[in-house]
C-alpha positions as a LaTeX table, in Angstrom:
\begin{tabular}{lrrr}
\hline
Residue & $x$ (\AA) & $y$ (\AA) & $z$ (\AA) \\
\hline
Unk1 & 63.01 & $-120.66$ & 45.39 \\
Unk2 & 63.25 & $-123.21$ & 42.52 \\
Unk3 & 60.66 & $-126.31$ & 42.27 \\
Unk4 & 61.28 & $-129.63$ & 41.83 \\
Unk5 & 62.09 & $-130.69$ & 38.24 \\
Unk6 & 63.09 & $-134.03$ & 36.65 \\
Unk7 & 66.39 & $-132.82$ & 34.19 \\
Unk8 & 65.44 & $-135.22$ & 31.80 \\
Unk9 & 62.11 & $-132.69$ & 31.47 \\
Unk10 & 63.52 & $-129.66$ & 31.24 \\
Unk11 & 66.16 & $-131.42$ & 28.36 \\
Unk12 & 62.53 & $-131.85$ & 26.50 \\
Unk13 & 61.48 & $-128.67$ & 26.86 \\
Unk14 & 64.98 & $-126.88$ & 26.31 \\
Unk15 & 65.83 & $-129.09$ & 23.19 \\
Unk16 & 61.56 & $-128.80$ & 21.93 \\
Unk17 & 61.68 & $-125.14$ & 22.27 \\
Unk18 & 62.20 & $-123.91$ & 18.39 \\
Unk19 & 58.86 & $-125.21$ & 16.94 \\
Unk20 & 59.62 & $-123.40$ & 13.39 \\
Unk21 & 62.70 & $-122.18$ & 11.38 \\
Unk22 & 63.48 & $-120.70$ & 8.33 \\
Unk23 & 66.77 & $-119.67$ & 6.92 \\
Unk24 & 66.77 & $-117.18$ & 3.84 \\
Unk25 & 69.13 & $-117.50$ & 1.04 \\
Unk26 & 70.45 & $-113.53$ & 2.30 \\
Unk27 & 71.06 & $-114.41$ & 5.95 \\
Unk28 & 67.55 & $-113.42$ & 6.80 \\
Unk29 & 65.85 & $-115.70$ & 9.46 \\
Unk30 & 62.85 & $-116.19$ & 10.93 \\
Unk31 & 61.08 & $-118.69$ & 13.43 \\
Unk32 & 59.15 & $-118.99$ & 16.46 \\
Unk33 & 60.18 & $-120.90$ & 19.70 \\
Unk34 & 57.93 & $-121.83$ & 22.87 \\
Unk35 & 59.33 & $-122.30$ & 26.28 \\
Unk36 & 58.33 & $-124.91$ & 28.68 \\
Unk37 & 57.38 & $-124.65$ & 32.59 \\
Unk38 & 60.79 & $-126.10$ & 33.32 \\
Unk39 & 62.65 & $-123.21$ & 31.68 \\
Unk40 & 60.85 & $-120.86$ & 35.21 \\
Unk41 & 62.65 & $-118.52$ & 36.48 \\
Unk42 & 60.58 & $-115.84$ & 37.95 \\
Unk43 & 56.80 & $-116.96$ & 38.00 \\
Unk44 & 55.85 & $-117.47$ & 34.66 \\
Unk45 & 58.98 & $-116.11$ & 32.59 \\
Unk46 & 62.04 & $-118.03$ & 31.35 \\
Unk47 & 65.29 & $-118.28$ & 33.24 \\
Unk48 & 67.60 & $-115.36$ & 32.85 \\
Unk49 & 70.50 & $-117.63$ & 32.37 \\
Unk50 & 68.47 & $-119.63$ & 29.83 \\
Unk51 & 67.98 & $-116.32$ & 27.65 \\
Unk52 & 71.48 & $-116.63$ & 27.09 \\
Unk53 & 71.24 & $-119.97$ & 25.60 \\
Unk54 & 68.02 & $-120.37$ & 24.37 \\
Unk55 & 68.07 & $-116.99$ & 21.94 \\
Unk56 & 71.22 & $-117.93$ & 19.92 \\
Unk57 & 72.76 & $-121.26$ & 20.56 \\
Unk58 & 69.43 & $-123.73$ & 19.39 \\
Unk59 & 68.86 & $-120.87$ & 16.13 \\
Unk60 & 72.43 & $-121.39$ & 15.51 \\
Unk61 & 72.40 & $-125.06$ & 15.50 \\
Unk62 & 69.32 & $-124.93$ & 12.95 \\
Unk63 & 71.51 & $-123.48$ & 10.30 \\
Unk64 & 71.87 & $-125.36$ & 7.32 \\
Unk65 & 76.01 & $-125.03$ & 7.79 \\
Unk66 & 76.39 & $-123.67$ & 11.10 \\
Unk67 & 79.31 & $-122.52$ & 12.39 \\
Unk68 & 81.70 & $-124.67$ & 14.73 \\
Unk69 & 80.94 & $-123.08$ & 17.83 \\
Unk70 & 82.15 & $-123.27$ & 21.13 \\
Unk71 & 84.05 & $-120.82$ & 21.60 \\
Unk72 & 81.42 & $-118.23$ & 21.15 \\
Unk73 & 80.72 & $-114.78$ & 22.52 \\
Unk74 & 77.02 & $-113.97$ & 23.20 \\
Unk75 & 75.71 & $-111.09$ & 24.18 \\
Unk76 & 72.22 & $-110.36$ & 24.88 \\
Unk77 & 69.70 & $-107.57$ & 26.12 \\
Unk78 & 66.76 & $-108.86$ & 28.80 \\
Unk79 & 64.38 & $-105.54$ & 28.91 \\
Unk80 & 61.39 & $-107.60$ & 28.49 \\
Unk81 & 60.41 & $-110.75$ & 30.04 \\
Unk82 & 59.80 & $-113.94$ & 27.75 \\
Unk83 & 56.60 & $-115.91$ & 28.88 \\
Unk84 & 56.41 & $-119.74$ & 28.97 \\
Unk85 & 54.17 & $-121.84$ & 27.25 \\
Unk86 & 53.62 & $-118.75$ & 25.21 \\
Unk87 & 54.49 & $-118.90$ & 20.78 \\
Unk88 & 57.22 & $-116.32$ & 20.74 \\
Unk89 & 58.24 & $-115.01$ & 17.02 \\
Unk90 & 61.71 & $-113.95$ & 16.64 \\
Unk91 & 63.67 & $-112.98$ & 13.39 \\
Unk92 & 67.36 & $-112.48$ & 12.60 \\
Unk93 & 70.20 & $-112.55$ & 10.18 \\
Unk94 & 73.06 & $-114.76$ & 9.76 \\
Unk95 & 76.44 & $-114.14$ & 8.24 \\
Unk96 & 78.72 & $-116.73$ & 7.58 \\
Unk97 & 82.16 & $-116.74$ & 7.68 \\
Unk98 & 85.31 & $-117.69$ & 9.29 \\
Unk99 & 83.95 & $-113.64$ & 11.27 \\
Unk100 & 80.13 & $-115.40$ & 11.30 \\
Unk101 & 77.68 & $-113.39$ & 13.44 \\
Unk102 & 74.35 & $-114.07$ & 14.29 \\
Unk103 & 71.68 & $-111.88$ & 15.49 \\
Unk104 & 68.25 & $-112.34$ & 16.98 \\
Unk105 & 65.36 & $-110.35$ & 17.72 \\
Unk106 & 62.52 & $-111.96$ & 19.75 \\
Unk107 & 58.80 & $-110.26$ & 20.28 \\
Unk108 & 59.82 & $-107.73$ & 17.55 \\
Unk109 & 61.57 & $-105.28$ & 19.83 \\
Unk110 & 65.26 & $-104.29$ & 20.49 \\
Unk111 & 65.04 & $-104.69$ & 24.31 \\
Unk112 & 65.19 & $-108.83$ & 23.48 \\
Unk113 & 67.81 & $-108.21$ & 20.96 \\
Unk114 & 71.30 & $-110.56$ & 21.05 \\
Unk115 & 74.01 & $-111.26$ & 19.08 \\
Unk116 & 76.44 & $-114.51$ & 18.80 \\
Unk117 & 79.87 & $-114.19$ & 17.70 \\
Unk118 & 83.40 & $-116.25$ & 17.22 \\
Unk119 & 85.13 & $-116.10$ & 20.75 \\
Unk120 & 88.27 & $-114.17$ & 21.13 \\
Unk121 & 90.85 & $-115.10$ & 23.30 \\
Unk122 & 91.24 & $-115.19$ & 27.20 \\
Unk123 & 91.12 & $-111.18$ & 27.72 \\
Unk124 & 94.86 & $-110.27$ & 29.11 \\
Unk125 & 95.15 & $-110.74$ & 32.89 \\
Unk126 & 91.54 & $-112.16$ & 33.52 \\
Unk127 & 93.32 & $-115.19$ & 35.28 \\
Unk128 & 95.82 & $-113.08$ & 36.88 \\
Unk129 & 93.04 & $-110.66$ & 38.34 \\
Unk130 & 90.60 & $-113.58$ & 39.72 \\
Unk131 & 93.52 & $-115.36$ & 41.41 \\
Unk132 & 95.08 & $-112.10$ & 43.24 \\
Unk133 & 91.60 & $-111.49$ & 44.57 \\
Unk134 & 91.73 & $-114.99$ & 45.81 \\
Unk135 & 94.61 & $-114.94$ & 47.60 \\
Unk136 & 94.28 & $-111.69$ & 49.29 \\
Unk137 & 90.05 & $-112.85$ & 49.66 \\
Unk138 & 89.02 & $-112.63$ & 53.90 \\
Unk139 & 86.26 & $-114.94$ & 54.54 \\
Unk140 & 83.33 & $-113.06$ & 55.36 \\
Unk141 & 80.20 & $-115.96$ & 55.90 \\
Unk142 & 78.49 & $-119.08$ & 53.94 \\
Unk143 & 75.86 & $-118.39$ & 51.52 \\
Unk144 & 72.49 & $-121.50$ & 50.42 \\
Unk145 & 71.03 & $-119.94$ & 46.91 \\
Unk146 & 68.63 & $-121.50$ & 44.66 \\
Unk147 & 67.94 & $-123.68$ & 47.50 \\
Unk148 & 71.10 & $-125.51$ & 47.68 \\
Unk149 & 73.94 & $-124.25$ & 46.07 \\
Unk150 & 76.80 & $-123.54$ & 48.93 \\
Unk151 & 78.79 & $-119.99$ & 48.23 \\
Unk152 & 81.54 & $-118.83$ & 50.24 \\
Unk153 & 81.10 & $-114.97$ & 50.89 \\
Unk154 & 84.55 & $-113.05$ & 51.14 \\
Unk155 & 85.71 & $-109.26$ & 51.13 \\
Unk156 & 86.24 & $-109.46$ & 47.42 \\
Unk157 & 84.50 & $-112.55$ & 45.81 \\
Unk158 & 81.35 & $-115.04$ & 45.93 \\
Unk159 & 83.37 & $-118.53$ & 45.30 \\
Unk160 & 81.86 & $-121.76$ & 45.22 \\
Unk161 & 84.13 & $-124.87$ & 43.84 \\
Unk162 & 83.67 & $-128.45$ & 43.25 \\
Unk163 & 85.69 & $-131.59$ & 42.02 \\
Unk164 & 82.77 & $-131.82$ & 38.97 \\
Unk165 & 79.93 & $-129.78$ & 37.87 \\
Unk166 & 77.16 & $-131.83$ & 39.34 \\
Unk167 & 79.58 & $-131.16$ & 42.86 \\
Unk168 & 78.55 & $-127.29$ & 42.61 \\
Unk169 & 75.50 & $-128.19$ & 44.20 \\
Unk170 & 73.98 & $-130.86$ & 46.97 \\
Unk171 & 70.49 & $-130.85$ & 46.03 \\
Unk172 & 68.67 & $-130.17$ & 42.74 \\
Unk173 & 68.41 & $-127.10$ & 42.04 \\
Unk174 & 71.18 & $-126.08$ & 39.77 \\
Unk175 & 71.78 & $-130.10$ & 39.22 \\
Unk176 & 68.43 & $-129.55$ & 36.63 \\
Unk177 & 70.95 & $-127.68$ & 34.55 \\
Unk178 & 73.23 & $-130.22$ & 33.71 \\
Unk179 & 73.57 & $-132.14$ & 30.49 \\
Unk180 & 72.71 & $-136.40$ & 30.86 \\
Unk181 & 75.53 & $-137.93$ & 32.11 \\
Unk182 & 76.51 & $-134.88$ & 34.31 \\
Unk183 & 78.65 & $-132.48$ & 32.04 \\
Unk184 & 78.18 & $-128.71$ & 32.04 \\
Unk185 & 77.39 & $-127.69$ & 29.00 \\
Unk186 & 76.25 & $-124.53$ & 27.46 \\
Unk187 & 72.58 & $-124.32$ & 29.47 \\
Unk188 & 74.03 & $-125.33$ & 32.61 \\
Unk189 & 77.50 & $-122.86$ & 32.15 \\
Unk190 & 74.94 & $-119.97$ & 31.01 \\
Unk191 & 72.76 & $-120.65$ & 34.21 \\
Unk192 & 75.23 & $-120.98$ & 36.82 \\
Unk193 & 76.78 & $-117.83$ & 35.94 \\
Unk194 & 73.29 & $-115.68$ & 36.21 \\
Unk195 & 73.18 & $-117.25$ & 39.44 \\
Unk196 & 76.95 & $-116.04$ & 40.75 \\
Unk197 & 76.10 & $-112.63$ & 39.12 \\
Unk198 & 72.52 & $-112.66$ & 40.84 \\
Unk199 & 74.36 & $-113.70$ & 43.80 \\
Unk200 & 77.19 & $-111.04$ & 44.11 \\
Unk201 & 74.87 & $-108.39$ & 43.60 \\
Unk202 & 71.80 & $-109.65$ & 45.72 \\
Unk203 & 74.57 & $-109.71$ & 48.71 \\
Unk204 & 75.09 & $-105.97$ & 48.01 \\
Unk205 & 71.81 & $-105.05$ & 48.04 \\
Unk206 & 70.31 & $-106.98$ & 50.40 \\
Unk207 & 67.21 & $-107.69$ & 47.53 \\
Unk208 & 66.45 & $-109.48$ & 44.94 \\
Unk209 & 67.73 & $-108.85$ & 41.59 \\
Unk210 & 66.79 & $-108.99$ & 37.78 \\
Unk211 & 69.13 & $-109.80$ & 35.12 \\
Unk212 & 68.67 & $-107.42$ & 32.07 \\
Unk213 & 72.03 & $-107.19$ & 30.39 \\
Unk214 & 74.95 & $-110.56$ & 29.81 \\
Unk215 & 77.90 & $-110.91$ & 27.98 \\
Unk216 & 79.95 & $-114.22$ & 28.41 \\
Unk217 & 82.34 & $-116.23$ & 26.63 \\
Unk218 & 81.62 & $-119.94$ & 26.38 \\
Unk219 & 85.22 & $-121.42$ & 25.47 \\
Unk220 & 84.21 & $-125.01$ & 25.99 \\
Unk221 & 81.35 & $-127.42$ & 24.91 \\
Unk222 & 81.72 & $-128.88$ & 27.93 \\
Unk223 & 82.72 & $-128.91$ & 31.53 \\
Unk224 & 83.55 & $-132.32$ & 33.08 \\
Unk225 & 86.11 & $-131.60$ & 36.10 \\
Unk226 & 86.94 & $-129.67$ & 38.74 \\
Unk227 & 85.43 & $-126.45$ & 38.66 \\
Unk228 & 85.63 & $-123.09$ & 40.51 \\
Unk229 & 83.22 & $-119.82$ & 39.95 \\
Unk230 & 84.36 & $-117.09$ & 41.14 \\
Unk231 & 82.16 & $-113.43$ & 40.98 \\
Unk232 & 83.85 & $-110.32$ & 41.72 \\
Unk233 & 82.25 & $-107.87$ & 44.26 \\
Unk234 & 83.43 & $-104.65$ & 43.18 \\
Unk235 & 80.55 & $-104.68$ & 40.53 \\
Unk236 & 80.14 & $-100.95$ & 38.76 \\
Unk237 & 77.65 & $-99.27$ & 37.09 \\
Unk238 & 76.39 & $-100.18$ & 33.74 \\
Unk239 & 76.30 & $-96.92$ & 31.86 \\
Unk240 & 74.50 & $-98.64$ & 28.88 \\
Unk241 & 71.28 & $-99.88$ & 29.91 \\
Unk242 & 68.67 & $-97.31$ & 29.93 \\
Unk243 & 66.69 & $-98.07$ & 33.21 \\
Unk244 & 65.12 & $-95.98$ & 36.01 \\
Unk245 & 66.33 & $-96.66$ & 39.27 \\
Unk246 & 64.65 & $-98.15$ & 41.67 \\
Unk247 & 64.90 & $-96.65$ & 45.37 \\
Unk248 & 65.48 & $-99.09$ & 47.98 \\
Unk249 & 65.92 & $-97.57$ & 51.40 \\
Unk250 & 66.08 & $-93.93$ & 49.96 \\
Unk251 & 68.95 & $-94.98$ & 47.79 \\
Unk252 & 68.57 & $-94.70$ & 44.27 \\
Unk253 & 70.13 & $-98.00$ & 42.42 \\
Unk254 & 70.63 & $-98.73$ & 38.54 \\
Unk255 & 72.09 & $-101.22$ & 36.76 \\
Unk256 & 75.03 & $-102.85$ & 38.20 \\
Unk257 & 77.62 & $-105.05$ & 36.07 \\
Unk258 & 79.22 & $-108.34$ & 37.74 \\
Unk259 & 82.57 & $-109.85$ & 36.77 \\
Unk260 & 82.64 & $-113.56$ & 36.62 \\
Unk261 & 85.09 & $-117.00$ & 35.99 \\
Unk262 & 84.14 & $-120.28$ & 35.75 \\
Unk263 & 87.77 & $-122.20$ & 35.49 \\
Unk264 & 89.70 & $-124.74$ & 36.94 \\
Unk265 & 90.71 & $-124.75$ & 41.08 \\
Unk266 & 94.24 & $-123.99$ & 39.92 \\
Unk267 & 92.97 & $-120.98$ & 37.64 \\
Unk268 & 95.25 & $-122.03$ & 34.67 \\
Unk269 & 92.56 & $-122.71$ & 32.37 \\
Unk270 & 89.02 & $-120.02$ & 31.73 \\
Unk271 & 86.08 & $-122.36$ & 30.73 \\
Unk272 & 84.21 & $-119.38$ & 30.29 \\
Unk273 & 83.99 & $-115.80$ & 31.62 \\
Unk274 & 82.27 & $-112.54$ & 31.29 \\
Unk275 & 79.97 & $-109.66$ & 32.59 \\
Unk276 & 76.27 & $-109.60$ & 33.77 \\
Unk277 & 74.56 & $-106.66$ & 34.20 \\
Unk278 & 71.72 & $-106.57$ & 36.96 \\
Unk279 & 69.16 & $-104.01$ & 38.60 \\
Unk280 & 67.44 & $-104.62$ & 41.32 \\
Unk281 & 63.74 & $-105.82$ & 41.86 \\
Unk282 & 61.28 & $-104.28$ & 44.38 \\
Unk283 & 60.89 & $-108.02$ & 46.26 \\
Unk284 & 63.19 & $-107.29$ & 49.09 \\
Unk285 & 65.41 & $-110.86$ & 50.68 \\
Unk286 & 65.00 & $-109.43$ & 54.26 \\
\hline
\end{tabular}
């Protein structure tokens, strides 16, 4: 369950959160950041969804000549947790370029490692595939998350659709998210897709679940009308990330990855898109 929090605090801490930054002539960086109790998401550790942000986007912003950027790839590993309120050293290494790429390493191991990247296009038939699961979706039941976020249930997606971004949700808790004035941008996008991910695959497990792998496409700065997320249920196994599973009712369950679409109601245009990888945790939801 998410706490109360003013969005105009979390901005602070989100925006405050690289105290120190240094950019070698050879692409070699270095800094430390320091996350703020706004940035919670499980007791004491910052939001998955955040990690997606708060690793690359603010480091590549620092840049003496960053790159323009959206659209950008990132792709990041979440073995370990990040602690708030906590100085946590990262380092990296930029290459610039019309091909730029940026990596980070934070607490000096590979399991926080991440990488941001120039955006390719639209993969071939993501639109297509989303909006044939649509219209052949059955209705299965209504879904409150994070408190108050609506999600309609079916056979073959978690939906959830509103005429603006601030519309996804009737109370606060993903509202926290948004940029001032009510936009989407790049921590609110990166947040409300951990949540459809977390959602899809909590449904299927009846539990809790822990984000450790994402991959998403950001293709927009910002989101300012009508939106529709969409999270496909036939998630599959995530070969790549080395984790135990964790038995849950005598069934043994790894890493799962999640398709998901955040796009227009007519599904015409992809604001962004990708795949988040989940396992499950040992707090059980019933």
């Amino acid at each position: 369950m998410f706490s109360p929090v003013d969005p105009a605090d979390l901005r602070r801490d989100l925006s405050g959160a690289l105290h120190t930054f240094s950019a070698e002539a050879d692409g070699t960086l270095s800094g430390v950041c320091a996350f703020g109790q706004t940035l919670v998401g499980p007791p004491g550790r910052l939001h998955g969804g955040l990690h997606a942000y708060a690793r690359l986007l603010p480091v590549l912003d620092a840049l003496p000549q960053p790159p323009q950027a959206p659209p950008v790839r990132l792709r990041l590993s979440l073995l370990k947790a990040l602690p708030l309120d906590q100085d946590c050293a990262f380092t990296g290494r930029y290459r610039a370029g019309d091909d730029w790429r940026l990596e980070t390493r934070f607490l000096d191991t590979d399991r926080l490692s991440a990488v941001a990247e120039p955006a390719g296009p639209v993969p071939e038939g993501l639109l297509e595939r989303f909006a044939a699961l649509r219209g052949d979706d059955e209705h299965q039941f209504e879904i409150l998350t994070a408190g108050t976020v609506p999600m309609q249930v079916g056979s073959r997606l978690v939906s959830v659709g509103a005429a603006y971004p601030a519309g996804l949700d009737t109370g606060s808790a993903m509202n926290r998210f948004l940029a001032p004035g009510g936009a989407g941008d790049a921590p609110w996008v990166c947040c409300v897709l951990d949540l459809l991910a977390a959602v899809v695959q909590g449904v299927a497990w009846r539990s809790h679940v822990l984000t450790v792998k994402i991959d998403i496409t950001l293709a927009t700065a910002a989101v300012e009308g009508p939106v529709l997320l969409l999270g496909d249920r036939r998630s599959r196994p995530d070969g790549t990330v080395s984790l135990r599973p964790l038995v849950v009712d005598g069934e043994a369950r790894g890493p799962m990855v999640v398709s998901v679409l955040l796009t227009e109601p007519g599904l015409q245009r992809a604001y962004a898109w990708g795949e988040i990888t989940l396992h499950p945790a040992r707090k059980r939801l019933v």
